[in-house]
Backbone as JSON Lines, residues from 0, in Angstrom:
{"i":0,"aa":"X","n":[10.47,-90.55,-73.21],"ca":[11.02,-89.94,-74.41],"c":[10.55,-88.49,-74.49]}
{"i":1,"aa":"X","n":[11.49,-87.53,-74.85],"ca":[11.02,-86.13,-74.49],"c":[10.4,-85.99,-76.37]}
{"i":2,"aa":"X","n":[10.13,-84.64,-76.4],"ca":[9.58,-84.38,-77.82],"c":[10.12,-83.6,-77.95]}
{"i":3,"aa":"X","n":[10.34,-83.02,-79.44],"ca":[11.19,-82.49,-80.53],"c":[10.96,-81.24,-79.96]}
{"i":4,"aa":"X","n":[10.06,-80.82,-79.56],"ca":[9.73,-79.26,-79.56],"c":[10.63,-79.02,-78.49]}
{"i":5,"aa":"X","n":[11.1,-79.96,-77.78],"ca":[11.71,-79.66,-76.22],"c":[13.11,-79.26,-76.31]}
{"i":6,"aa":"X","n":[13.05,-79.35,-77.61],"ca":[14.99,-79.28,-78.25],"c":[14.78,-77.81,-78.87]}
{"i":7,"aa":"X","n":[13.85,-77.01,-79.56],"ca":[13.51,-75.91,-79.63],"c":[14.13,-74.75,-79.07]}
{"i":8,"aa":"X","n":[14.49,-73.45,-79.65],"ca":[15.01,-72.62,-78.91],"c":[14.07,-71.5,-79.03]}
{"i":9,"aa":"X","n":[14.01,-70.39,-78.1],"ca":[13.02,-69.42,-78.3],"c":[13.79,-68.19,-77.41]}
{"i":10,"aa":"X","n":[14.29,-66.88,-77.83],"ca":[14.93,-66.23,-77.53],"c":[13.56,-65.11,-76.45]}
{"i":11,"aa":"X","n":[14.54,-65.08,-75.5],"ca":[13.75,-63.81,-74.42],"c":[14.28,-62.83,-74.47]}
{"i":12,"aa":"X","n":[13.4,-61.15,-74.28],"ca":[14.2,-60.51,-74.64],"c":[14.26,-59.24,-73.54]}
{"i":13,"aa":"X","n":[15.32,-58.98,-72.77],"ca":[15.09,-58.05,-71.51],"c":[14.41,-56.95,-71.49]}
{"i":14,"aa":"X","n":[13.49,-56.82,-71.13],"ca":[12.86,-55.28,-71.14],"c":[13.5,-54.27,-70.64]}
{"i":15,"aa":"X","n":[14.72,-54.53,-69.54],"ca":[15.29,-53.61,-69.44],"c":[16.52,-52.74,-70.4]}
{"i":16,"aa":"X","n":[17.0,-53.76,-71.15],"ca":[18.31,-53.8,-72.2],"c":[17.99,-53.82,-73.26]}
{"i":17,"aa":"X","n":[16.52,-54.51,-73.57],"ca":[16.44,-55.44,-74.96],"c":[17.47,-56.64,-75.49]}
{"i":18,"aa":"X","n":[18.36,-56.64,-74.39],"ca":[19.34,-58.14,-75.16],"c":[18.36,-59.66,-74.95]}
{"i":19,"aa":"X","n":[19.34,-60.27,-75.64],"ca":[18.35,-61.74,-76.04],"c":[19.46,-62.56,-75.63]}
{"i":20,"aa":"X","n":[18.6,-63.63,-74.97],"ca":[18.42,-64.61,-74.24],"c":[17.85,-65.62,-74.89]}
{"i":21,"aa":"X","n":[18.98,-66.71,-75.57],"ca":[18.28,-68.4,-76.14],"c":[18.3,-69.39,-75.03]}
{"i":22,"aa":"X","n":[17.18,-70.02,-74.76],"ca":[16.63,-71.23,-73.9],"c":[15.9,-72.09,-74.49]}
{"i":23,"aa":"X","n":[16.13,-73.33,-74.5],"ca":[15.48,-74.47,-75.39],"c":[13.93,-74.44,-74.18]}
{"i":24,"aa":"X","n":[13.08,-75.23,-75.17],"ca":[11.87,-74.81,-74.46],"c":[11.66,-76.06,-73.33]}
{"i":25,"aa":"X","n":[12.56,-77.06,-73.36],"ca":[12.81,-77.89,-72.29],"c":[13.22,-76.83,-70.37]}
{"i":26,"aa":"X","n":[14.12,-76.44,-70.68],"ca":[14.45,-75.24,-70.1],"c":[13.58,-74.12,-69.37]}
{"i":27,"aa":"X","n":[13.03,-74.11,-70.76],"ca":[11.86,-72.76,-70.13],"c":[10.4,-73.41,-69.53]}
{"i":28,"aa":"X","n":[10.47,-74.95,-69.88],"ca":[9.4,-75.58,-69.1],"c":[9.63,-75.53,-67.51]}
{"i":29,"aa":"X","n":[10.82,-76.02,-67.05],"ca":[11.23,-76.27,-65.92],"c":[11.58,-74.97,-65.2]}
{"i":30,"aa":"X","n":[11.67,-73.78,-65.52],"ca":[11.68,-72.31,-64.57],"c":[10.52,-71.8,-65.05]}
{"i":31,"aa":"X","n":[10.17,-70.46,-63.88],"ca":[9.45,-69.88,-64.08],"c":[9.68,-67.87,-64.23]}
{"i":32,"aa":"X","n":[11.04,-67.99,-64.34],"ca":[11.6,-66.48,-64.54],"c":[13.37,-67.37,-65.03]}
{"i":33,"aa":"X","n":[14.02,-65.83,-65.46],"ca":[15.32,-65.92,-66.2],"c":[16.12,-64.49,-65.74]}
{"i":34,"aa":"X","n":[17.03,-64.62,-65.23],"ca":[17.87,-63.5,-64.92],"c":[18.57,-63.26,-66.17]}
{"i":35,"aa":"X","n":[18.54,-61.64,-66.55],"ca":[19.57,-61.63,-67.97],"c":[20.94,-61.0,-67.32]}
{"i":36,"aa":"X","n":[21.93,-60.89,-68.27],"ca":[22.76,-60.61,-67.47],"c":[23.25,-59.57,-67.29]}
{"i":37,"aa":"X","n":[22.1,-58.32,-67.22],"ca":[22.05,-56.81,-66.9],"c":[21.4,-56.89,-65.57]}
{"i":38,"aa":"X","n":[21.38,-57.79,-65.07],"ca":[20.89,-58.6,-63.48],"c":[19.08,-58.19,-63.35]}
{"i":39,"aa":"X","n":[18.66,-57.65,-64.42],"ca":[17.42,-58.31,-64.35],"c":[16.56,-59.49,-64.21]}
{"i":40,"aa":"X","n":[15.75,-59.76,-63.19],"ca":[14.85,-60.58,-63.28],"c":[13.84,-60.79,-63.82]}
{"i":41,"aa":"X","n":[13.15,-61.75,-65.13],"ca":[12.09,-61.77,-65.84],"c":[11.06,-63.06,-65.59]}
{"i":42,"aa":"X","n":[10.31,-62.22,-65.37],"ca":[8.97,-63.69,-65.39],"c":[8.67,-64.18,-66.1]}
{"i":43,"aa":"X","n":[8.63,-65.51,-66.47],"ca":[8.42,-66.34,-67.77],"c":[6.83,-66.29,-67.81]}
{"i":44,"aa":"X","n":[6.18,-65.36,-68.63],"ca":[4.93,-65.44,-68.38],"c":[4.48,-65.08,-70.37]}
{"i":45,"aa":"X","n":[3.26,-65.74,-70.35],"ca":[2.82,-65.48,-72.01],"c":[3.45,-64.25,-72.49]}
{"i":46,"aa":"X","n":[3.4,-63.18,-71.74],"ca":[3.98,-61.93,-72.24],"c":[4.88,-62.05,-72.84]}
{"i":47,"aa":"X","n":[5.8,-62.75,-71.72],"ca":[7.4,-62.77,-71.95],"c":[7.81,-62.99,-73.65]}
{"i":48,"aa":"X","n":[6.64,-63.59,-74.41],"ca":[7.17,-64.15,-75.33],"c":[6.62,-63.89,-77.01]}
{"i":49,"aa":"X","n":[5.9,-62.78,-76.28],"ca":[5.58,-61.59,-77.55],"c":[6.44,-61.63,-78.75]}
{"i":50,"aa":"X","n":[8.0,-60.73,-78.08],"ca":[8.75,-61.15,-79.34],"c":[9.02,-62.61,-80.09]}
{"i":51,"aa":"X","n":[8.89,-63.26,-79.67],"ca":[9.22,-64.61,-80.32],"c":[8.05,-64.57,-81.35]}
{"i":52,"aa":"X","n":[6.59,-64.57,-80.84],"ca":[5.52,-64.76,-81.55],"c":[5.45,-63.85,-82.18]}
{"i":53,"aa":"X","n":[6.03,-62.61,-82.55],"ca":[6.16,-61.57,-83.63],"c":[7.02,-61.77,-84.89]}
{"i":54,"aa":"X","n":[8.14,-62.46,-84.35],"ca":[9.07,-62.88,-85.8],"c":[8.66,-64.09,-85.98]}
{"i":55,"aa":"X","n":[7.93,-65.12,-85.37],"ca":[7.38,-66.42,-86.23],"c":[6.29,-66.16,-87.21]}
{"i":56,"aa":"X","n":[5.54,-65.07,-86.28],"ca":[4.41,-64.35,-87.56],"c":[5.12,-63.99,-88.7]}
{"i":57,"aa":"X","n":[6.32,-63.26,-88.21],"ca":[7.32,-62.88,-89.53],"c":[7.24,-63.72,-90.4]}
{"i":58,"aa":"X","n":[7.7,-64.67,-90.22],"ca":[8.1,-65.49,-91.05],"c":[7.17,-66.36,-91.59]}
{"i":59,"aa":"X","n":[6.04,-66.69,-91.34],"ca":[4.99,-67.35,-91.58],"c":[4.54,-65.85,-92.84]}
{"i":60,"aa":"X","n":[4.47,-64.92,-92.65],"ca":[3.81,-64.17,-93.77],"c":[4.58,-64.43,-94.66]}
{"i":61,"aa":"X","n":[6.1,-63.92,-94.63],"ca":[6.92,-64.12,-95.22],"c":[6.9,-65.68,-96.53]}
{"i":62,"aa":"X","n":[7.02,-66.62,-95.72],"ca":[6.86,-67.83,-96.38],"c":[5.99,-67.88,-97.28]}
{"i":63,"aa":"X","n":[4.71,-67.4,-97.05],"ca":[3.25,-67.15,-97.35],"c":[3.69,-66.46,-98.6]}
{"i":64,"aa":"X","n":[4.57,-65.28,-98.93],"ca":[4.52,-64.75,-100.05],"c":[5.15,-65.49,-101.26]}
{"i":65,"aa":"X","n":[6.61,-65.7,-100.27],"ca":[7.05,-67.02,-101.2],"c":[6.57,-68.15,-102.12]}
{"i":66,"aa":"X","n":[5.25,-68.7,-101.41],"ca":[4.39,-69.75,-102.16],"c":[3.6,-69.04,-102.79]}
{"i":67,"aa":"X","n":[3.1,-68.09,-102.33],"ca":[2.09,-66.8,-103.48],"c":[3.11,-66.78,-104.49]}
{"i":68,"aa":"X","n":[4.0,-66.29,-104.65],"ca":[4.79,-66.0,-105.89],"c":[5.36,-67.24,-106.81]}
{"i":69,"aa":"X","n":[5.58,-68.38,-106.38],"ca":[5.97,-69.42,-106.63],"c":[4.71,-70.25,-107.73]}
{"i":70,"aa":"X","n":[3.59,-69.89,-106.76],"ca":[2.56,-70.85,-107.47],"c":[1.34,-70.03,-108.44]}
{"i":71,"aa":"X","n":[2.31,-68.62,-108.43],"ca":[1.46,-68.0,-109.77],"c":[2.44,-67.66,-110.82]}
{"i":72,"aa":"X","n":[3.53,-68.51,-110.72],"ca":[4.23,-68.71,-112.13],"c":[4.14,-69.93,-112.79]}
């Protein structure tokens, strides 16, 4: 039985173009680079995935204010 997270999508984003690239993380388990289709080759490496972990921070602060504001009314 696979796990939920494996259905997950997490966008890559070309360093050469900046375009984005969605791959479920099932996907990104099983390679270890992603051609975008400015025929760059990218290494799937912690780096790679900076941006992702920048807008989840997003949104985690984000949320964060939401319940700040929520639970001081």
């Amino acid at each position: 039985m696979s796990d939920v997270s494996d259905c997950e999508t997490l966008e890559i984003m070309c360093p050469a173009c900046q375009m984005t690239t969605t791959k479920t993380v099932a996907w990104l388990k099983k390679h270890d680079r992603i051609r975008c289709s400015c025929g760059v080759v990218i290494p799937l490496t912690p780096r790679t995935f900076d941006h992702e972990i920048a807008k989840t921070s997003q949104a985690v602060d984000q949320l964060r204010r939401v319940i700040d504001k929520a639970s001081t009314h």
